[in-house]
N, C-alpha and C positions, 0 to 999 in steps of 0.2 A: 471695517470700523471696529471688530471683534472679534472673538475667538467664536466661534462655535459649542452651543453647547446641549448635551443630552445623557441622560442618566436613565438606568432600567426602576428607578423606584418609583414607588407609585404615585409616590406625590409632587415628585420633580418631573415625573411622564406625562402627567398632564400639561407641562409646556411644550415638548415637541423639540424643535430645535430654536432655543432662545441665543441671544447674546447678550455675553459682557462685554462692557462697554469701561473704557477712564476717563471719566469726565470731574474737570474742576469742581470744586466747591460751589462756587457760583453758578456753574452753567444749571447743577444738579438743584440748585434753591430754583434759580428761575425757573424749571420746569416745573419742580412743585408748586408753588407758585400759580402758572400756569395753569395745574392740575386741578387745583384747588376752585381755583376761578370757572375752570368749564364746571363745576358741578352746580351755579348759581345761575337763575338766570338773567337775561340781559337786565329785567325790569327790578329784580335785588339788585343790580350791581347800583343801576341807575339812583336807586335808592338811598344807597349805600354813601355815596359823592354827594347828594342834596343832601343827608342828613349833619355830613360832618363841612355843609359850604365850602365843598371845593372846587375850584375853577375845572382843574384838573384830575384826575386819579391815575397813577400810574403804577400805585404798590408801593414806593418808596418812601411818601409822605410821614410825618413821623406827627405821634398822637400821643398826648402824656397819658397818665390813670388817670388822671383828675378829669379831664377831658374825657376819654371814654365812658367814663359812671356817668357823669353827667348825660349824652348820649343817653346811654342806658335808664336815665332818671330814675340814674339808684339815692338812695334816702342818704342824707350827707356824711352822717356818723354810722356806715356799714360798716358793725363791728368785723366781717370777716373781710372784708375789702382788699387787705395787704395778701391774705392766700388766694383768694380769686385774681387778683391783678397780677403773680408771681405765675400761677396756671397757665393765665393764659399767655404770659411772654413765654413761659417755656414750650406750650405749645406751636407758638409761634417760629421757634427755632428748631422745627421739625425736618427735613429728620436729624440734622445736625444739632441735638438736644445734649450735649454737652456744653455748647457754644453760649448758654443761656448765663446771662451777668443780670445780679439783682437791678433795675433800672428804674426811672422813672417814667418811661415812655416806650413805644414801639410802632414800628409802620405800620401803613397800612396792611403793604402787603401780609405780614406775621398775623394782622387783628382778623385777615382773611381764614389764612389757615387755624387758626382758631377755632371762627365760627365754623369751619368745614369739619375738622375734628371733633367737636363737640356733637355735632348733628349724625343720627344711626344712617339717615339715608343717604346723606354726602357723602360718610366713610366709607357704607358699601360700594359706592360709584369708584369710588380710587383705589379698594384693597380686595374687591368683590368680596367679600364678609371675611375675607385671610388675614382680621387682624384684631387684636386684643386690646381694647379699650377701656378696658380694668386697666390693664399692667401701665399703658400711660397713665393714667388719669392718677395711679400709686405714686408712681413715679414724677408727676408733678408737684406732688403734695409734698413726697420726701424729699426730694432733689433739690428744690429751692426752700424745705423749712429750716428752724436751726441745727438741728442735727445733721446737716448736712456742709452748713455753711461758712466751717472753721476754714480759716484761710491755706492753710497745709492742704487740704484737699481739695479744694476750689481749684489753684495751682496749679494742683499736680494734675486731674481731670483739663483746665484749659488747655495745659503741655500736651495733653495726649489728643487734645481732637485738632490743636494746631498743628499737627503733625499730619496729618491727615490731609494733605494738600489736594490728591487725586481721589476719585470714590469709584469704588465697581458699583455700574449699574445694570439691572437685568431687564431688557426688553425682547418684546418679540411682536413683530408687525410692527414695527415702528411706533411699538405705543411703552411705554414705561412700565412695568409691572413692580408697584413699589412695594408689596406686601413680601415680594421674591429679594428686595435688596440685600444685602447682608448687615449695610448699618440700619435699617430697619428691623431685620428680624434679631439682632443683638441689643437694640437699643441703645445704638452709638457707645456699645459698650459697657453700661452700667453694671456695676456689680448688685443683684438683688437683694443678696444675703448682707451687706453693709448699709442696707438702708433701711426706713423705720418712720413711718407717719406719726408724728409726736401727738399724743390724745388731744392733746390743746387745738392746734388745728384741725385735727379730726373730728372732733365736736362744734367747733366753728362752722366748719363746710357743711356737719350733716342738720346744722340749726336753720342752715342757709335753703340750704334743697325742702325742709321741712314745711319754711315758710311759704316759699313758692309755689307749692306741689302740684296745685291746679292748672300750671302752666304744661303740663304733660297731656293734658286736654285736648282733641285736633278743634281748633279754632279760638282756643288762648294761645297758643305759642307764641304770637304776636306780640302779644302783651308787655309793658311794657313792666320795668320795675318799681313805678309808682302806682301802679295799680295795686299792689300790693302793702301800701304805708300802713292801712290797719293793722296787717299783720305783721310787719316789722317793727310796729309801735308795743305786741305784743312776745318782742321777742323772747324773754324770761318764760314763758310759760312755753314755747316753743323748742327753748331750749332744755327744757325740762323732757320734754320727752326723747331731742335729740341724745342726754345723757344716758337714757334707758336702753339706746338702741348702742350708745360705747358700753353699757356695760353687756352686752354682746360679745365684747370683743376685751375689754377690763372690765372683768368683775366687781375689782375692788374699786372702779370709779363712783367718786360722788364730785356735787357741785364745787367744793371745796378743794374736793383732791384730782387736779385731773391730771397727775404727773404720769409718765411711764409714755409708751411708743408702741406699733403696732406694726409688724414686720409684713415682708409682703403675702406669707401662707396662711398668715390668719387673716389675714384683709382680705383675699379672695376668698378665702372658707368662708368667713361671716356672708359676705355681699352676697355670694351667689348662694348660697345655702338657706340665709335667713332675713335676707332682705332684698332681693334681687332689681327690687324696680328703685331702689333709694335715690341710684346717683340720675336717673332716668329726668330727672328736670333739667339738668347742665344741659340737657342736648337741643335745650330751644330759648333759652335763659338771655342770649347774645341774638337772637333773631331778629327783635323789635329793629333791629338796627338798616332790616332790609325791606320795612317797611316805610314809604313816605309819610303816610298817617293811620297808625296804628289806633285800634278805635280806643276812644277815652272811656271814662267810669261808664257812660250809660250804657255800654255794651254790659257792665254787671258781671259778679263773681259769681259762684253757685253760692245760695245760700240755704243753710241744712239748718234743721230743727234740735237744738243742742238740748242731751238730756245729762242727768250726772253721769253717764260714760261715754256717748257721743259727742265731742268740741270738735272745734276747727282742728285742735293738735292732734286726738284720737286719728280723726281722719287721714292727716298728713301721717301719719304714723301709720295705719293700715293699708296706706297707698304704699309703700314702701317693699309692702309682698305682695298685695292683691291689684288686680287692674285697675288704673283709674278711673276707666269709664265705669266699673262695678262701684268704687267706692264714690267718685263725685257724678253718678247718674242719678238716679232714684231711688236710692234705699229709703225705705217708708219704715217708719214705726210700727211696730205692732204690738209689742207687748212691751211695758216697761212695769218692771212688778213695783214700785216707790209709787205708781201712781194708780196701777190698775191692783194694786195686792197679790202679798205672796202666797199663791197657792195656785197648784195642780189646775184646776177648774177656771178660774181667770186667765190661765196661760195658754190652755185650750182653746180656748172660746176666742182669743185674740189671735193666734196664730194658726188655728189649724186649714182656716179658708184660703192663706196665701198659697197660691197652686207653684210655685217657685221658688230658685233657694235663698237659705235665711243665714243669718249670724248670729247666734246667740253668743252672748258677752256674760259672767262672772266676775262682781269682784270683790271682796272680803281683806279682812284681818287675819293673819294667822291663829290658830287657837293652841298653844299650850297646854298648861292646866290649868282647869277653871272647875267652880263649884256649881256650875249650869247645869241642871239636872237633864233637860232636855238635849245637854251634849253627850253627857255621861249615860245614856237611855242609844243614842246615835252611835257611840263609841261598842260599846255590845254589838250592836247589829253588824259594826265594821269589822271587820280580819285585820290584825294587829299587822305591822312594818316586817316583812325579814327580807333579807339580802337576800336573791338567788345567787350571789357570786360572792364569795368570802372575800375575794382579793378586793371586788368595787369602793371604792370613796363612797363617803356616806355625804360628805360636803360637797356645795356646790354653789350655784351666785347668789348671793345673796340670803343664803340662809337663817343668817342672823341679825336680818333687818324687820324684824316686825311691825316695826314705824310705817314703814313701806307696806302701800296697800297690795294687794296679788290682784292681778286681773286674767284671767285664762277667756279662750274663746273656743267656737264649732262654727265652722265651715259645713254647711251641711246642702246638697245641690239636690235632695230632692222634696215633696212636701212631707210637712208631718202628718204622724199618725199615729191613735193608738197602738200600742204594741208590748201586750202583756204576756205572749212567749215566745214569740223572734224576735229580731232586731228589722231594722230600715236603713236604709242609703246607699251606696256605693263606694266606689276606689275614687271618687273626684270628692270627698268628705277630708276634712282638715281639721285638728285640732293645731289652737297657738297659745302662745303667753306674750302679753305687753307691757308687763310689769309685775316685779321691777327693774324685769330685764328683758330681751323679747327670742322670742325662740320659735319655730314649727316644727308638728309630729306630723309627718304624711301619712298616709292611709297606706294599709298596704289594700292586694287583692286575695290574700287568703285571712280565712278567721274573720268571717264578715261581721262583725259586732260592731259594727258603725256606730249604730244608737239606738236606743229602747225611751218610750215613753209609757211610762209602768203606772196605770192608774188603782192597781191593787195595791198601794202603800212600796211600789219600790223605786219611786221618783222619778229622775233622767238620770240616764247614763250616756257614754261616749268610751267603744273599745271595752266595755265589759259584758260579764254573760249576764243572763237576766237575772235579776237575787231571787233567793229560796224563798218561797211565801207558805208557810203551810200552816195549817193551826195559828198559835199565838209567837211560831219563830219565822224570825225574818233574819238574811243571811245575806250583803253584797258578797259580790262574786267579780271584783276589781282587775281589770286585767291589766298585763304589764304596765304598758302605756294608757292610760286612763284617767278620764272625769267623770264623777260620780258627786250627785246633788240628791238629798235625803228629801222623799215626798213631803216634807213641809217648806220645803224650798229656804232652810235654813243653816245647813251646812254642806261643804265643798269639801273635796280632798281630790288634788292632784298626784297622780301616782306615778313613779318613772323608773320602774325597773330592767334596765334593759330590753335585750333585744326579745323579739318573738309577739306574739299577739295582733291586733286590727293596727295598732298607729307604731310609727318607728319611735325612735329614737331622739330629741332634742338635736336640730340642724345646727347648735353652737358646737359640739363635742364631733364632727367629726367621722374619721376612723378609730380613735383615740377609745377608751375605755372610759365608757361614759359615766357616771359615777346614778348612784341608785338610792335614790328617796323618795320622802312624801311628804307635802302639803298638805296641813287641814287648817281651813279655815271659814271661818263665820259670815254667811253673806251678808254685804250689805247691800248690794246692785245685782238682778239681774232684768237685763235687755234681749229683747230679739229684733232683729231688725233684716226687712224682709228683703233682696237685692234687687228687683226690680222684673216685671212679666220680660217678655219678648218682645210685647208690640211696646212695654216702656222704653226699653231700651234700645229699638228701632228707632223710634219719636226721638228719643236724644239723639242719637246717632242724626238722623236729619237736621236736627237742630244745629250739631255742631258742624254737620257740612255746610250748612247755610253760613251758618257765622267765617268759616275758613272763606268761604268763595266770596263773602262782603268784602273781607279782609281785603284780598286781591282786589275787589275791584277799589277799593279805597285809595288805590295809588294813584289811578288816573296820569297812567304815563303813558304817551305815545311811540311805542318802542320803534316804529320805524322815523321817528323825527327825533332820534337821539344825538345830533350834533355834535358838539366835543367830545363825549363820552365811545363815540365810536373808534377812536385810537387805543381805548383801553380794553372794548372791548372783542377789537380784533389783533390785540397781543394773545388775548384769552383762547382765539380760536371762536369764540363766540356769534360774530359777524361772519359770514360771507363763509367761511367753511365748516362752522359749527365740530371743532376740533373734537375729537376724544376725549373723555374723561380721562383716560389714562396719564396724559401728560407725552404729546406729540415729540418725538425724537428729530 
């Protein structure tokens, strides 16, 4: 059927002796295809043909956008609608992803691979984890947005994959190894460096995943998209923080301006660096589809006690680095100083019982120059701005937006404590910022200065040494990367002078030379908010296997009286041999 094939590298050695194989165009879709299909099971597929009333299901069936949202009982004027429906057709012409024409419609089969590509655990089943689902999911957004779709290159790209008549395919046992194909691992060729997710879209998609976010939940996945219409009703405020998380990536964006593109080394720098779980909703967003009755509102969204820095948005916005079951499990209020007062001794008293970790949140106005005595008294105690690096930029995002409130946060995983000459916490302690742009400092393991809660007049710190108290002088002692809150719980100053000390660097910059300032600014908020015990977030964790296992039973399908459906699903492999994931040769 093929050549034989084996290599002494270590990463082509772990197949042994594979082959290549020349297979059509089509025979190579139908397998995938195929592929795709075993990774679902009988009672999804069955789902799948009840929900869109069809007699039959054979993959070929063709389904407009208009049709699918509906389905999906998405809200009628979903402003991001035209990049979600372009995604998924491109996904759908996998791997053959050049082959993708703007359209109004697509098969079934395509809306399969879709929902397979979209989901972490059906991709593992088809690529055993050998495959990059960033670089699609880039490549979807650039590929069919405008910058991509002048007619001269459209063209030119159809010429080059109609050429392509035969494909090498790489199996071995008779199963397909598609993570090994080569128009796989090229990406049916795409050039990366010529592409460019235009911000406009990119702020669309990430207002989309924003408003969802609770669907990353185990036992929302189901859920449908009308579950979500309050929050879609509330998209302006949603998308407000989606802009904070592009200017991550465009500094210079605002609501107004959101021209410019984002190429694909900053798109993976950002994502994996400083937002990693963002795109983490897509992967279940399309599932409802494999439910016959996925449960309506009384099943209930979480809903969280909003205070002025915790909302819905905050939340979707923290979900985006932190786990969701951390951000939408049990985070309990404990201290909010707007209501419990700013001081030392109320902060104490509210937080120090939570035996588990917390987040405390910050957030202020920049401060200038001002004629505030009580700053000008704070400013003394503080060690003036210098460069440790002559060459460093002094600018950075957003430095000249005072308008824009600052909000800094601590990640802190163990409990508090007084601590008026060491410090507290460990290497699992995190400092961030969520406006007006978002960023994290990870901890490192040496230079333990995690955090001090200084009840002799030297506040909270984070990544600093403890300040000088002696007599009538007091001295911060700011370390590179640091937050520091003056014991009246009245002013902030974030510090970020490169590398060396307890926290890195800002994950937006990179290997890059990261540029070296400071924030000081005026509190107006601060919060701690406690993350939930052990046996809390057990109890959730039950909760939400409960709700998943309802789910399933909620379809009430009889899979060995599946009648017509069984032609489709013994194309699949599904029936009577229960094929390979792999895509049976």
């Amino acid at each position: 059927m093929g050549q034989s094939w084996s290599t002494e590298s270590s990463e082509d050695g772990q197949l042994g002796n594979a082959t290549i194989s020349q297979l059509q165009r089509s025979e190579v879709d139908r397998l995938f295809v195929k592929a795709c299909v075993s990774t679902l099971l009988p009672i999804e597929l069955v789902s799948l043909k009840q929900q869109m009333a069809l007699d039959e299901l054979h993959g070929n069936e063709i389904i407009t956008g208009d049709q699918l949202f509906a389905l999906l009982a998405s809200p009628p004027n979903l402003p991001v609608k035209g990049v979600l429906f372009r995604c998924i057709q491109f996904l759908g012409k996998f791997p053959f992803l050049g082959a993708w024409e703007d359209s109004a419609d697509i098969t079934t089969g395509e809306m399969i691979k879709a929902i397979v590509l979209f989901s972490p655990e059906r991709r593992n089943k088809l690529f055993n984890d050998g495959f990059d689902f960033l670089k699609l999911l880039f490549l979807a957004v650039a590929a069919t947005g405008p910058s991509f779709t002048e007619k001269a290159e459209k063209a030119e790209k159809k010429d080059q994959t109609q050429a392509k008549s035969a494909v090498k395919v790489v199996s071995k046992a008779n199963t397909v190894l598609w993570s090994k194909m080569p128009i796989v691992q090229t990406s049916d060729g795409f050039d990366f460096e010529k592409l460019a997710v235009s911000a406009q879209d990119l702020v669309s998609l990430l207002t989309f995943v924003l408003v969802i976010s609770e669907i990353t939940i185990p036992g929302k996945s189901h859920f449908r998209l009308s579950e979500f219409d309050t929050a879609f009703s509330n998209w302006g405020l949603y998308e407000k923080r989606a802009m904070i998380l592009l200017r991550s990536f465009l500094p210079s964006a605002t609501r107004s301006k959101t021209q410019g593109s984002v190429n694909f080394a900053l798109f993976e720098r950002i994502v994996t660096g400083t937002m990693p779980e963002v795109f983490s909703p897509l992967s279940s967003f399309m599932d409802s589809l494999l439910f016959v009755n996925p449960p309506g509102p009384e099943s209930g969204m979480i809903q969280q006690e909003n205070t002025k820095v915790i909302t819905p948005y905050t939340l979707s916005q923290l979900a985006t680095f932190l786990p969701a079951e951390l951000v939408y499990g049990r985070m309990k209020k404990l201290y909010v100083a707007s209501e419990a007062g700013f001081s030392m001794r109320s902060f104490q008293s509210k937080v120090f019982k939570w035996n588990a970790p917390t987040i405390l949140f910050v957030s202020g106005f920049r401060v200038r120059e001002t004629k505030n005595k009580r700053y000008e008294q704070f400013k003394e105690h503080f060690p003036n701005f210098r460069k440790t690096n002559p060459d460093a930029d002094t600018t950075y995002p957003n430095d000249n937006d005072d308008g824009e409130k600052l909000t800094f946060g601590a990640y802190i995983a163990q409990p508090w404590k007084i601590s008026n000459k060491d410090c507290f916490g460990d290497s699992g302690s995190m400092l961030f910022q969520i406006s007006p742009h978002q960023s994290i400092f990870k901890a490192r393991k040496i230079d333990q200065h995690y955090a001090y809660f200084n009840t002799n007049g030297g506040g909270i710190g984070f990544g600093n040494d403890q300040p000088l108290l002696k007599s009538n002088t007091k001295r911060y002692q700011p370390g590179n990367v640091s937050l520091t809150i003056d014991s009246s719980l009245e002013f902030a100053v974030f510090r970020h002078l490169g590398r060396g000390g307890t926290y890195q660097e800002g994950s937006i910059y990179g290997e890059e030379q990261a540029p070296e300032y400071e924030d000081r600014f005026s509190v107006t908020d601060l919060e701690v908010w406690g993350c939930g015990t052990e046996k809390d977030l057990a109890e959730q964790a039950k909760q939400w296997e409960w709700e998943q296992k309802e789910a399933l039973a909620r379809q009430r399908v009889n899979v060995k009286n599946l009648g017509e459906e069984r032609a489709f699903l013994e194309m699949a492999g599904l029936v009577g041999g229960h094929g390979a994931s792999g895509g049976s040769m």
